[in-house]
N, CA, C and O atoms as a Tripos MOL2 file, in Angstrom:
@<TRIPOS>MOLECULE
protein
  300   299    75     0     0
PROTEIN
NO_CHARGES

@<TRIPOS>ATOM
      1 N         159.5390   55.3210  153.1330 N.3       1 UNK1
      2 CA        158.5900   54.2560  152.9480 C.3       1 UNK1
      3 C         157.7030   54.6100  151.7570 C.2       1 UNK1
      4 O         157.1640   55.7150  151.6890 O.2       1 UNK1
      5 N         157.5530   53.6850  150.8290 N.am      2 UNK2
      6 CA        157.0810   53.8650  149.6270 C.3       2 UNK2
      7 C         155.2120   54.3570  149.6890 C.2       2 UNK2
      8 O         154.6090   55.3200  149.2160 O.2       2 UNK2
      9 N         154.7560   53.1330  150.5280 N.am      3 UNK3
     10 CA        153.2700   53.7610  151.0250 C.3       3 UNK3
     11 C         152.7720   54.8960  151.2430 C.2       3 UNK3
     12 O         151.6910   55.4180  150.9740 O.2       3 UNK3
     13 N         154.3140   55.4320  152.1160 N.am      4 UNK4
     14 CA        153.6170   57.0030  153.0900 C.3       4 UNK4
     15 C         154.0820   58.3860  151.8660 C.2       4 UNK4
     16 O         154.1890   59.5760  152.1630 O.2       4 UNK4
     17 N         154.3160   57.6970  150.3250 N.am      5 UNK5
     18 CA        154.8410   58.9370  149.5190 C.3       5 UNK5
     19 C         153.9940   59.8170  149.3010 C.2       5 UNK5
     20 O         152.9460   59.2650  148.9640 O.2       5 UNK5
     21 N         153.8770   61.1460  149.3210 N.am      6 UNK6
     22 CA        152.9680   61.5910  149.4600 C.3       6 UNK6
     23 C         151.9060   62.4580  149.8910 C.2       6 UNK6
     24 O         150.9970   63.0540  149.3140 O.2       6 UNK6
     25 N         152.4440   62.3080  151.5340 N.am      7 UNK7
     26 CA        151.5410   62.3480  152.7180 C.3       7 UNK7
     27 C         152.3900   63.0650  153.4810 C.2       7 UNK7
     28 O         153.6090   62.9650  153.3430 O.2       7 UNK7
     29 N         151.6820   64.0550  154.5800 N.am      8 UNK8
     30 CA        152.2520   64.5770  155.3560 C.3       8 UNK8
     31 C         151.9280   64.2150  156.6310 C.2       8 UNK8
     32 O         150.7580   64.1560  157.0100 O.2       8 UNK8
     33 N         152.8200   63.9800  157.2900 N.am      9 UNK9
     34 CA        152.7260   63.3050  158.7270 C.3       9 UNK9
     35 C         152.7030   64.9150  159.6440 C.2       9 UNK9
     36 O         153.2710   65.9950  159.4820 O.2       9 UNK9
     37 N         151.8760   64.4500  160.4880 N.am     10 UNK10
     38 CA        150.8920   65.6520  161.7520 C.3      10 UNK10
     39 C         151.5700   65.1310  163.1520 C.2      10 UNK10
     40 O         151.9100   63.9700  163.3770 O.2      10 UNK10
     41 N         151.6740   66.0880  163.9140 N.am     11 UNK11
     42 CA        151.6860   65.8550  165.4920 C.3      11 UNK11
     43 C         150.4510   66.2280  166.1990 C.2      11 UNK11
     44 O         150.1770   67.4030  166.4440 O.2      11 UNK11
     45 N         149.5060   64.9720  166.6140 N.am     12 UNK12
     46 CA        148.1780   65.3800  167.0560 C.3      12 UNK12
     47 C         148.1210   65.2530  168.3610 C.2      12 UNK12
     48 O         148.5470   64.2410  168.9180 O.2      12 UNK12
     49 N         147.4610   66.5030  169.1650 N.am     13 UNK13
     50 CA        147.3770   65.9610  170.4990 C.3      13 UNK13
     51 C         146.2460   65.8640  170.7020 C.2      13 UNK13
     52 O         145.7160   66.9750  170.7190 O.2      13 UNK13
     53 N         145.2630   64.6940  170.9510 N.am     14 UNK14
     54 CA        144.3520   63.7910  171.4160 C.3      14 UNK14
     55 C         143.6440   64.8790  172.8060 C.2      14 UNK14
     56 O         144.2750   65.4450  173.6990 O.2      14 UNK14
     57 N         142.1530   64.8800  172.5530 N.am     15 UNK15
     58 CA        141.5890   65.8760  173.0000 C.3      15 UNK15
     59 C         140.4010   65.4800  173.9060 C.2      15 UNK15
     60 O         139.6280   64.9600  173.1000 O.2      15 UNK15
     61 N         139.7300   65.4220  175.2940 N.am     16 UNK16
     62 CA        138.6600   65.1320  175.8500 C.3      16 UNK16
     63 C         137.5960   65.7630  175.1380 C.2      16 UNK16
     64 O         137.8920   66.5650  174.2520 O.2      16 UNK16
     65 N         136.0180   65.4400  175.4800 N.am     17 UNK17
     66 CA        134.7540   65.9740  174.8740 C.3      17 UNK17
     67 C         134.8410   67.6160  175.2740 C.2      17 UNK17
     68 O         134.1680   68.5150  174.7690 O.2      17 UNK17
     69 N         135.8540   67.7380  176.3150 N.am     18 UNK18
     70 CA        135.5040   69.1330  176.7010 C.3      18 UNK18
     71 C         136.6350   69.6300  175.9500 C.2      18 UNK18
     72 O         136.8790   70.8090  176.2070 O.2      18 UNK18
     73 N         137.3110   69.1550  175.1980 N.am     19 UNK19
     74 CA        138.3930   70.0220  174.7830 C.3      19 UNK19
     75 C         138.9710   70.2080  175.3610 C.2      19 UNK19
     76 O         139.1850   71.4200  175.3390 O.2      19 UNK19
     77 N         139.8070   69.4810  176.4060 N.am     20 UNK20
     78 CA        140.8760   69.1110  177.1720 C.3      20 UNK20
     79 C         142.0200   68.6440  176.8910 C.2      20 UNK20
     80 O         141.9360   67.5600  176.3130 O.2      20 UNK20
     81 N         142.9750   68.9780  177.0450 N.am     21 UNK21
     82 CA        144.5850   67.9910  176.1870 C.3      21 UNK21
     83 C         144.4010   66.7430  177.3100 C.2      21 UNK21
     84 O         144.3540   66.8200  178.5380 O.2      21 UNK21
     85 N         144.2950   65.3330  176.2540 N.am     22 UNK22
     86 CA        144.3950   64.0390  177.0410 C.3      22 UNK22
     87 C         145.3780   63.3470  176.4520 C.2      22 UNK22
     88 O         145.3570   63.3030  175.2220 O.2      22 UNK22
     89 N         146.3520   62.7210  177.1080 N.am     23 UNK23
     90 CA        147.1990   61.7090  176.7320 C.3      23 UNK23
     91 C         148.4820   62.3200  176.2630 C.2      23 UNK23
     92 O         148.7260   63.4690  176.6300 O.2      23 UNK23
     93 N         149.4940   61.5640  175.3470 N.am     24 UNK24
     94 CA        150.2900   62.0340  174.7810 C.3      24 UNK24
     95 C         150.0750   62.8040  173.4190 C.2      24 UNK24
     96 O         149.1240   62.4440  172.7240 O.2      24 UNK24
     97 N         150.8400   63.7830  173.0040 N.am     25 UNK25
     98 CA        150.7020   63.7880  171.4450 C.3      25 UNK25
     99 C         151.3680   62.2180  170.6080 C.2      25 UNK25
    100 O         152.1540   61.3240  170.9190 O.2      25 UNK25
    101 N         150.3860   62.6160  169.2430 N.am     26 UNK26
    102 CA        151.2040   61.5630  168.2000 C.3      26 UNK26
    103 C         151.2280   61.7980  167.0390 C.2      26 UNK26
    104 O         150.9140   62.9400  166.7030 O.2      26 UNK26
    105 N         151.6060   60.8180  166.0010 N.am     27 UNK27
    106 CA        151.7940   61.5950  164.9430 C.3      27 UNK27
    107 C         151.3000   60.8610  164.3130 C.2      27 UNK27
    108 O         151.5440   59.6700  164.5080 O.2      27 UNK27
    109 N         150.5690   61.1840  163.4850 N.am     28 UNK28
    110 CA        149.6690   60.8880  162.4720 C.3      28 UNK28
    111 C         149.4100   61.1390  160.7760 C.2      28 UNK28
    112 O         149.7900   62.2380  160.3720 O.2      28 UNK28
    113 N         148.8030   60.2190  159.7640 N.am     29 UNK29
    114 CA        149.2070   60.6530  158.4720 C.3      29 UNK29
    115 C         148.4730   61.3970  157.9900 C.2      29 UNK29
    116 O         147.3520   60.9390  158.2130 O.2      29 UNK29
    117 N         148.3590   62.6400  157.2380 N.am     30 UNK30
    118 CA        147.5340   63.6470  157.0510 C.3      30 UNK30
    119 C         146.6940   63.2820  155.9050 C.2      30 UNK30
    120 O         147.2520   63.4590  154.8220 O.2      30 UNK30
    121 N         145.2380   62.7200  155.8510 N.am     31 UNK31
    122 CA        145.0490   62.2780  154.7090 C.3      31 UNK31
    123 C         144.2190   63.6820  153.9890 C.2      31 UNK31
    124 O         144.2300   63.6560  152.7580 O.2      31 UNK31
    125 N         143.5220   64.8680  154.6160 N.am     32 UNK32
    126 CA        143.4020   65.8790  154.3070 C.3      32 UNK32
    127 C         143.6930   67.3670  154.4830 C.2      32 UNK32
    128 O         143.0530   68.3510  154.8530 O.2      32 UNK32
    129 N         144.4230   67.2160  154.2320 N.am     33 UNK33
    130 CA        145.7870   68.9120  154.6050 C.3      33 UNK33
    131 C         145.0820   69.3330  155.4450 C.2      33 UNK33
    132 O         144.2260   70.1430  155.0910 O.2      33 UNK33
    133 N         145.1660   68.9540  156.8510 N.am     34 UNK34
    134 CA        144.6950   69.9150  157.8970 C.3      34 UNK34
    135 C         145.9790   71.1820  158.2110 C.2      34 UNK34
    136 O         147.1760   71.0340  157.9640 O.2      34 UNK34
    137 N         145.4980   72.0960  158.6570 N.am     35 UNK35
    138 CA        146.2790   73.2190  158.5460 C.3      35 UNK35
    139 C         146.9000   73.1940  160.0450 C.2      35 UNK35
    140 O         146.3010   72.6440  160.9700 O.2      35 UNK35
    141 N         148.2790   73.9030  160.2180 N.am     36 UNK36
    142 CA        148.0150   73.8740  162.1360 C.3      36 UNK36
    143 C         147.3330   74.7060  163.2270 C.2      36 UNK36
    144 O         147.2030   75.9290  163.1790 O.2      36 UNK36
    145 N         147.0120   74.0990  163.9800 N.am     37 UNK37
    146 CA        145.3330   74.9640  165.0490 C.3      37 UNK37
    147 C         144.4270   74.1280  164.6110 C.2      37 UNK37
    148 O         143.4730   74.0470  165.3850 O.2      37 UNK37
    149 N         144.3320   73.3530  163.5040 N.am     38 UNK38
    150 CA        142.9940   73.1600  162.7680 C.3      38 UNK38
    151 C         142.0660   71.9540  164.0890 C.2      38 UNK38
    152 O         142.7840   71.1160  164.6350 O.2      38 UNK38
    153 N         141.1250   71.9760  164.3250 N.am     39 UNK39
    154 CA        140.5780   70.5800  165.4670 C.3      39 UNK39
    155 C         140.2260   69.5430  164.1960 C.2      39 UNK39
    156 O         139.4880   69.6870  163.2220 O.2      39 UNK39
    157 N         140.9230   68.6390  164.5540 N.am     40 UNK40
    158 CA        140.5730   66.9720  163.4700 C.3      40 UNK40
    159 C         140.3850   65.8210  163.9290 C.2      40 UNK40
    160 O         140.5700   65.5710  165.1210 O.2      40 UNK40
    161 N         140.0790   65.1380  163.2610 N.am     41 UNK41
    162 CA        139.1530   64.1100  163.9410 C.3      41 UNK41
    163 C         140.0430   62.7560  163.2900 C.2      41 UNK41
    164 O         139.8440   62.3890  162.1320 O.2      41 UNK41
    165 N         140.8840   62.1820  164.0490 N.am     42 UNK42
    166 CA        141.2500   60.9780  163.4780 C.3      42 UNK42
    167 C         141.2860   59.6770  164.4030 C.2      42 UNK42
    168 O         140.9440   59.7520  165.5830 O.2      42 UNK42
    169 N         141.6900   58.5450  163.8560 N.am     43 UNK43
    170 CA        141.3340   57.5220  163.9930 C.3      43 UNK43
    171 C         142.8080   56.4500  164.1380 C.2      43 UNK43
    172 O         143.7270   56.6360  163.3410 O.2      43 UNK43
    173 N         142.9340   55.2360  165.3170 N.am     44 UNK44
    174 CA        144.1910   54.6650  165.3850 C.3      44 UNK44
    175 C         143.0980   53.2460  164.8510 C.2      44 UNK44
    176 O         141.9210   53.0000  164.5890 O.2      44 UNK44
    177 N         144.9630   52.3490  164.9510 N.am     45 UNK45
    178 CA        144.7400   51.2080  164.7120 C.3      45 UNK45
    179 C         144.5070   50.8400  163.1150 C.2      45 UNK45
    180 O         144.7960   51.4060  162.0610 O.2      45 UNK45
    181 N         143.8660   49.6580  163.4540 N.am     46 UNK46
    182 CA        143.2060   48.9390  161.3750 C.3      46 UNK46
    183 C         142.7220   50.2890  161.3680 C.2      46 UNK46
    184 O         143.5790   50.9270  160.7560 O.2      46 UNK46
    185 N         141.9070   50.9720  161.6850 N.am     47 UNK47
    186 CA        140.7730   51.7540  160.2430 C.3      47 UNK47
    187 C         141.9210   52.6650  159.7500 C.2      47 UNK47
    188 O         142.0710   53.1230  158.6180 O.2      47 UNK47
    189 N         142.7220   52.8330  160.8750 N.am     48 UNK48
    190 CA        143.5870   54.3200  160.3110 C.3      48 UNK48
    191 C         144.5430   53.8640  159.2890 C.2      48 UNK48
    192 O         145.0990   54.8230  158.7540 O.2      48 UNK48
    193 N         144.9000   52.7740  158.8600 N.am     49 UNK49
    194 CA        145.8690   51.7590  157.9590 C.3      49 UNK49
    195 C         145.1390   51.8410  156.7340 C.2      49 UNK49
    196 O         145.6660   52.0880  155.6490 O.2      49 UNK49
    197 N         143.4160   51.5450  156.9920 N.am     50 UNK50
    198 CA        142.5900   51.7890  155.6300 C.3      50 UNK50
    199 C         142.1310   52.9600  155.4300 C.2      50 UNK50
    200 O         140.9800   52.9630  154.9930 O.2      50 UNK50
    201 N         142.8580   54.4940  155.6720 N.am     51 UNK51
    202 CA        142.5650   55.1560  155.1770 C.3      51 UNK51
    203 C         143.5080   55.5650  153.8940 C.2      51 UNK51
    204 O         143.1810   56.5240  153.1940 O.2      51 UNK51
    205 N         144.5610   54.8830  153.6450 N.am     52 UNK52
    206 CA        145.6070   55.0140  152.7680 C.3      52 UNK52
    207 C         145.0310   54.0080  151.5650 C.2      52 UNK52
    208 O         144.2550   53.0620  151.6950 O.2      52 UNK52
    209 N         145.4990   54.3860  150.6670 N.am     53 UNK53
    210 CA        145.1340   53.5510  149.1000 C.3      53 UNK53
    211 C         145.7880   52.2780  149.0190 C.2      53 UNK53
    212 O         145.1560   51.3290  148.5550 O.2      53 UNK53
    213 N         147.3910   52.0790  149.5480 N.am     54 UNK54
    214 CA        148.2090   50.8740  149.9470 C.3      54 UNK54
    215 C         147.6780   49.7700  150.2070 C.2      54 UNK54
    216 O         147.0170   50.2640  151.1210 O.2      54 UNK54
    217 N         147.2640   48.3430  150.2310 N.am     55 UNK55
    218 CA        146.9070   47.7660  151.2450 C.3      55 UNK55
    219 C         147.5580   47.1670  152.1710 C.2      55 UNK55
    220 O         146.8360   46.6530  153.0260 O.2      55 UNK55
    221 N         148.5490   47.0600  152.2950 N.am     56 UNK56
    222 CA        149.4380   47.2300  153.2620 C.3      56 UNK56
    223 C         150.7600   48.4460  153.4800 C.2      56 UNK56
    224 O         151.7940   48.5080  152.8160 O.2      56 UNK56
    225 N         150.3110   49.4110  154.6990 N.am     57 UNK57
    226 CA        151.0370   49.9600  155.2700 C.3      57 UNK57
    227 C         151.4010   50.3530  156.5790 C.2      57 UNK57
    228 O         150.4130   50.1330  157.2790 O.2      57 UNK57
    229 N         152.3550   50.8440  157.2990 N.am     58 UNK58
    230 CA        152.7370   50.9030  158.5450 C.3      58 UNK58
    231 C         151.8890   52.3820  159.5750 C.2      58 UNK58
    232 O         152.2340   52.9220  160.6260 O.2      58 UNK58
    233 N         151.1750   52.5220  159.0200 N.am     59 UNK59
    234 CA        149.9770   53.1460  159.4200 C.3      59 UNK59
    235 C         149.1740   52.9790  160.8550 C.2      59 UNK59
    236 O         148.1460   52.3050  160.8010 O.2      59 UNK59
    237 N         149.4570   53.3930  161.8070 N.am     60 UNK60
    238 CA        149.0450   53.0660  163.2700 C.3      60 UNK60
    239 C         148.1930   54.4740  163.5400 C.2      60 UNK60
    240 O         148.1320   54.6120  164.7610 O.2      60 UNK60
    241 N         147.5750   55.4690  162.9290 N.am     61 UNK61
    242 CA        147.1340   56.7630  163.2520 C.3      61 UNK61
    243 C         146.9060   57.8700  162.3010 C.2      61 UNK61
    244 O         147.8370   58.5700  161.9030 O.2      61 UNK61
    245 N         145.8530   58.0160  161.9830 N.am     62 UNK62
    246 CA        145.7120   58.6310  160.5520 C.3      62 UNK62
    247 C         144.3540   60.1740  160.8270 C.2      62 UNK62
    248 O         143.3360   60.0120  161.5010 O.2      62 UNK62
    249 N         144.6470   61.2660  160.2630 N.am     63 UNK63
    250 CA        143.7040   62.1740  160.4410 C.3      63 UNK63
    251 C         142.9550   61.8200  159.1690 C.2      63 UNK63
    252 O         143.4700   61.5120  158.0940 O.2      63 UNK63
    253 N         141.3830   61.9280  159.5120 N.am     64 UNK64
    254 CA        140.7650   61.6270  158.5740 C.3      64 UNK64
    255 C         139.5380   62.7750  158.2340 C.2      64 UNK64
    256 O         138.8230   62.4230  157.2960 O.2      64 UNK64
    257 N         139.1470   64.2320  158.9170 N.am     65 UNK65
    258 CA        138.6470   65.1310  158.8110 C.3      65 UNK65
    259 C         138.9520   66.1520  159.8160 C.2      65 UNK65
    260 O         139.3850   65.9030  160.9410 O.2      65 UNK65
    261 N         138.6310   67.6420  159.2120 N.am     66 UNK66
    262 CA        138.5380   68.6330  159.6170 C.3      66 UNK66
    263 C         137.5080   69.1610  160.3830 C.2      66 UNK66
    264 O         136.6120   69.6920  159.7270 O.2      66 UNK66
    265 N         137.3690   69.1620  161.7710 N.am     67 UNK67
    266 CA        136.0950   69.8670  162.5300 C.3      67 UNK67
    267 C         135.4470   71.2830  162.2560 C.2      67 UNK67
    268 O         135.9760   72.3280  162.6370 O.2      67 UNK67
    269 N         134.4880   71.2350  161.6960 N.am     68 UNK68
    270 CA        133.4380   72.7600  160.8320 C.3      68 UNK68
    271 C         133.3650   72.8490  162.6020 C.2      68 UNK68
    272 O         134.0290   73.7770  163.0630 O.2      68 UNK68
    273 N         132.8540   72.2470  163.3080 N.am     69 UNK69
    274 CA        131.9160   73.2660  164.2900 C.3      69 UNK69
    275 C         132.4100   72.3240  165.4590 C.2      69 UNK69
    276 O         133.0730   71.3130  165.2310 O.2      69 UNK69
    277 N         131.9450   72.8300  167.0580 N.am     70 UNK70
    278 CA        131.7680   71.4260  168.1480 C.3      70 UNK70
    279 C         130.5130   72.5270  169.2110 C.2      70 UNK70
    280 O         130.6930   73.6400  169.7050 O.2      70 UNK70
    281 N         129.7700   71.9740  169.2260 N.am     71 UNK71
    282 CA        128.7350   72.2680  170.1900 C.3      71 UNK71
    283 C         128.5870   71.1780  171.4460 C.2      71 UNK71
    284 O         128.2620   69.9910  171.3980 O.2      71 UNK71
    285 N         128.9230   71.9620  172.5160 N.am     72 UNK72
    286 CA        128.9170   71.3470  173.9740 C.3      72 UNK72
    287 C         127.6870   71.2600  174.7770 C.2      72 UNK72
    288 O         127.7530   72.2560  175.4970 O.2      72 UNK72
    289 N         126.6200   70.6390  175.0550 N.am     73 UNK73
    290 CA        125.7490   70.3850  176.0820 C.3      73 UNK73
    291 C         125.9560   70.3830  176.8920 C.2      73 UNK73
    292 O         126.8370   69.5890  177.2220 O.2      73 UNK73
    293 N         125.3280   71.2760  177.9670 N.am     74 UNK74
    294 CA        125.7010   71.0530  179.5240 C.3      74 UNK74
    295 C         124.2600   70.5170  180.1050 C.2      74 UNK74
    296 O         123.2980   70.9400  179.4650 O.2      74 UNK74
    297 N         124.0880   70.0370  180.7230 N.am     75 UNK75
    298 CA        122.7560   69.3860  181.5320 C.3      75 UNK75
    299 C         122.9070   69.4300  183.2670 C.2      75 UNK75
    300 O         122.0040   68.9860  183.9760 O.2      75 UNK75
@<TRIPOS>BOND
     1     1     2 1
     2     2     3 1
     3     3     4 2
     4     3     5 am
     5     5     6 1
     6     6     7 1
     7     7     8 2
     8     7     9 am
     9     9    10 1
    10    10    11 1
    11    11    12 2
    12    11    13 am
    13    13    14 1
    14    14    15 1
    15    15    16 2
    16    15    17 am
    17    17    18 1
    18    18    19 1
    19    19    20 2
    20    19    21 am
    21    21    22 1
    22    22    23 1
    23    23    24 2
    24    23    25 am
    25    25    26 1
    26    26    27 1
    27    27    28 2
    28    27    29 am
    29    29    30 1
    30    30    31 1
    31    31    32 2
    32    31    33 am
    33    33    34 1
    34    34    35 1
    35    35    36 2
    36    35    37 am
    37    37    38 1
    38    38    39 1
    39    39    40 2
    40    39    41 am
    41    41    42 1
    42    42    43 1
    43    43    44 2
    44    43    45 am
    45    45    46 1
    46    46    47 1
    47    47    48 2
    48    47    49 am
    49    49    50 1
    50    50    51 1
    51    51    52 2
    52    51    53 am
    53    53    54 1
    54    54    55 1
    55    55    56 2
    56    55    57 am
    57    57    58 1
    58    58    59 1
    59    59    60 2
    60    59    61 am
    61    61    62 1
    62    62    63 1
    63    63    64 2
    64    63    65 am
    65    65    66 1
    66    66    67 1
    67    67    68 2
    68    67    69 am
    69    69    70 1
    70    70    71 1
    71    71    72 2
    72    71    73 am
    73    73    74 1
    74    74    75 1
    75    75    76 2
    76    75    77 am
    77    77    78 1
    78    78    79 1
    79    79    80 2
    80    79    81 am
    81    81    82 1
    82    82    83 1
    83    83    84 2
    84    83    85 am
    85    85    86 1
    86    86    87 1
    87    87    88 2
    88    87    89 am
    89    89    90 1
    90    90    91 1
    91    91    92 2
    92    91    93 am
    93    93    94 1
    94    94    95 1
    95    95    96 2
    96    95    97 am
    97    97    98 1
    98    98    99 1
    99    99   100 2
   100    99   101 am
   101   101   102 1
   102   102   103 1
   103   103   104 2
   104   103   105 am
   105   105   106 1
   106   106   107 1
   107   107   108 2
   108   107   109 am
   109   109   110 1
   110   110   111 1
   111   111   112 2
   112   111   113 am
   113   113   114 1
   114   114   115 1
   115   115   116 2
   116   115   117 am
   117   117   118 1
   118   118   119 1
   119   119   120 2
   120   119   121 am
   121   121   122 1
   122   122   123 1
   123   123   124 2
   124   123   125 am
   125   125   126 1
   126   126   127 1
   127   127   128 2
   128   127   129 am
   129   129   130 1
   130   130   131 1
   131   131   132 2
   132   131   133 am
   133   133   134 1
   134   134   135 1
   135   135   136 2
   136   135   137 am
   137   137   138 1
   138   138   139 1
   139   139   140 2
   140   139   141 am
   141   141   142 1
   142   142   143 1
   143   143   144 2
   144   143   145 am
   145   145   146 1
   146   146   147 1
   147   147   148 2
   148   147   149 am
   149   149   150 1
   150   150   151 1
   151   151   152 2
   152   151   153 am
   153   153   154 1
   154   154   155 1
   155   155   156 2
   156   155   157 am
   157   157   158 1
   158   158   159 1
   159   159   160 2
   160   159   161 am
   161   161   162 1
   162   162   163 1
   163   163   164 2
   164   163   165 am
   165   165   166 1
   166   166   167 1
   167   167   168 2
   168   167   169 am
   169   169   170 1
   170   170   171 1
   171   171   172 2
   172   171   173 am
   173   173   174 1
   174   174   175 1
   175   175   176 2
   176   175   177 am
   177   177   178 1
   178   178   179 1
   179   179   180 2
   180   179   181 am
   181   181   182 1
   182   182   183 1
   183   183   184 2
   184   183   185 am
   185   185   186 1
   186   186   187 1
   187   187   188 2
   188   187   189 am
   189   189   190 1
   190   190   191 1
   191   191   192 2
   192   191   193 am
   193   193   194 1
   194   194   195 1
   195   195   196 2
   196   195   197 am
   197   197   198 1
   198   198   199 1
   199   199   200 2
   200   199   201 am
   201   201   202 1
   202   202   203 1
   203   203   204 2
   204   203   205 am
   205   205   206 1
   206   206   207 1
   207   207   208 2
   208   207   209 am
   209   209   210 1
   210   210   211 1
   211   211   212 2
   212   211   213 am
   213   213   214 1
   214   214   215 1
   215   215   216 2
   216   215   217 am
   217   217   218 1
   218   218   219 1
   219   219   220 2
   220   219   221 am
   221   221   222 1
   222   222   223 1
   223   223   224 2
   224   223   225 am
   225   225   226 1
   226   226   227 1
   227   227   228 2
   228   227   229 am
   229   229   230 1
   230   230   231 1
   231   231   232 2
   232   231   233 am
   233   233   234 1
   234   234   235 1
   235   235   236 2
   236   235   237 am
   237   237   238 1
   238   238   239 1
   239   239   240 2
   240   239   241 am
   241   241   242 1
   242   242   243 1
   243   243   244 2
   244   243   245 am
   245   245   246 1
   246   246   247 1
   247   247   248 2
   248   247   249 am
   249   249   250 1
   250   250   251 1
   251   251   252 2
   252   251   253 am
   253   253   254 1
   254   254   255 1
   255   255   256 2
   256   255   257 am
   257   257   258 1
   258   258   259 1
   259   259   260 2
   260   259   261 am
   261   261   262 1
   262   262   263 1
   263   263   264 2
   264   263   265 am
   265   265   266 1
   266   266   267 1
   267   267   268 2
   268   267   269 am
   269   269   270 1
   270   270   271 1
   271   271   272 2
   272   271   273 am
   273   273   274 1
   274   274   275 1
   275   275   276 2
   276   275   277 am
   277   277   278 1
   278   278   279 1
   279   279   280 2
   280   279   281 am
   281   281   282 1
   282   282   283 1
   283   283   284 2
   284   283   285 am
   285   285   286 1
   286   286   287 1
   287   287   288 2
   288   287   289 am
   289   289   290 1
   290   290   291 1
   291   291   292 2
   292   291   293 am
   293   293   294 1
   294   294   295 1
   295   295   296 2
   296   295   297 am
   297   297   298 1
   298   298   299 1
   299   299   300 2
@<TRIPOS>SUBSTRUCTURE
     1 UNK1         2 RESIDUE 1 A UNK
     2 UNK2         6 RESIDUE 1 A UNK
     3 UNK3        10 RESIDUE 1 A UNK
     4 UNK4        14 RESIDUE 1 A UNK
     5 UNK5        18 RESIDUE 1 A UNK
     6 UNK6        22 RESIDUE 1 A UNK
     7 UNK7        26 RESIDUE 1 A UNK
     8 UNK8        30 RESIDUE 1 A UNK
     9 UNK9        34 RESIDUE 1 A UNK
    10 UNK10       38 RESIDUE 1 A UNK
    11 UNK11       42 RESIDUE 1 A UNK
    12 UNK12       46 RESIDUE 1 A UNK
    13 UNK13       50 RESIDUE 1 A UNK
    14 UNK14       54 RESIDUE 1 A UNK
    15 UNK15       58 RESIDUE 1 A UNK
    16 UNK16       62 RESIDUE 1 A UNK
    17 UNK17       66 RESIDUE 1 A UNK
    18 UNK18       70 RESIDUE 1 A UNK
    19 UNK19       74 RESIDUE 1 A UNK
    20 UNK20       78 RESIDUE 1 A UNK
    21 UNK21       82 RESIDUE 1 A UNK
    22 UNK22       86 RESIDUE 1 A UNK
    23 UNK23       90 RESIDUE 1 A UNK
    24 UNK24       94 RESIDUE 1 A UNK
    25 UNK25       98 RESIDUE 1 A UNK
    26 UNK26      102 RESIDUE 1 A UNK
    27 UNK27      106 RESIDUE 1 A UNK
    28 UNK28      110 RESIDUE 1 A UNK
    29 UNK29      114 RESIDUE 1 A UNK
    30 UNK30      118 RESIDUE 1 A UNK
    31 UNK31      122 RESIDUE 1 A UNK
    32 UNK32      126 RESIDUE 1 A UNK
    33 UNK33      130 RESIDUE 1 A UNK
    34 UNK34      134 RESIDUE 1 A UNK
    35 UNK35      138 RESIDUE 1 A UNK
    36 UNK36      142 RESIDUE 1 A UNK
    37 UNK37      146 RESIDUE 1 A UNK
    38 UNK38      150 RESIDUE 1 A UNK
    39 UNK39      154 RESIDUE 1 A UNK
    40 UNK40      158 RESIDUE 1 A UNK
    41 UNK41      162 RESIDUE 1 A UNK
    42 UNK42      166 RESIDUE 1 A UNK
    43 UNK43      170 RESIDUE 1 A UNK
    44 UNK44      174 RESIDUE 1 A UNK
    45 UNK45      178 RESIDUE 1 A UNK
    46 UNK46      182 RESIDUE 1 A UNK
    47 UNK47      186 RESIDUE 1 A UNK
    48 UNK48      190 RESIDUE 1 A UNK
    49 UNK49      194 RESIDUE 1 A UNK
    50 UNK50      198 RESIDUE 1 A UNK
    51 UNK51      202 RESIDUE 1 A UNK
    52 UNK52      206 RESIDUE 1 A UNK
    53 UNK53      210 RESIDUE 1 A UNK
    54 UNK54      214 RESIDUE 1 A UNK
    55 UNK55      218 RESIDUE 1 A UNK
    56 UNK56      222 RESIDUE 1 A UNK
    57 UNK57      226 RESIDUE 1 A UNK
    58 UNK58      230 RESIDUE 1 A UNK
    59 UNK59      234 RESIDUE 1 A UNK
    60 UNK60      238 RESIDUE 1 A UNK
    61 UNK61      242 RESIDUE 1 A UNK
    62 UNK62      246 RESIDUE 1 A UNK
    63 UNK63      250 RESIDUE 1 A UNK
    64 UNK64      254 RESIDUE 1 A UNK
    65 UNK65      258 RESIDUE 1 A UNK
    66 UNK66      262 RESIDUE 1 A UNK
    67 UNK67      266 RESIDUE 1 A UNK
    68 UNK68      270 RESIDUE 1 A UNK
    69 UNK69      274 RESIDUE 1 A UNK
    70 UNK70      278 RESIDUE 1 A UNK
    71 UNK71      282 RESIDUE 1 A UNK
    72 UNK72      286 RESIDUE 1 A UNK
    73 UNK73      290 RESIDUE 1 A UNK
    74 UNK74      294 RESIDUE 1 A UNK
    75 UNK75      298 RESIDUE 1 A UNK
């Protein structure tokens, strides 16, 4: 696909606030070389379609940053 030239497609597995494995893995378009282990933060649907330069592409799931830190509150 001409859109996705370029890009490296990720297998992400989708994570609870506690850092829990939730759901299925999926795969997603790497818009900033996350490394593997790395925790990232991405996004489905339209926004993840507009993270590509294309304006139209087949884009359903896109990583769009790298997690520096996660601090947990307990109360």
């Amino acid at each position: 696909m001409e859109t996705l030239k370029g890009y490296r497609l990720l297998i992400v597995q989708p994570l609870t606030h506690d850092l829990v494995e939730r759901g299925r893995p999926l795969v997603a378009v790497d818009t900033v070389s996350a490394a593997p282990g790395q925790l990232v933060y991405f996004v489905k649907s339209r926004e993840a379609s507009k993270a590509l330069d294309e304006l139209f592409n087949p884009v359903d799931a896109a990583i769009l940053g790298i997690v520096d830190e996660v601090t947990i509150f307990r109360t």
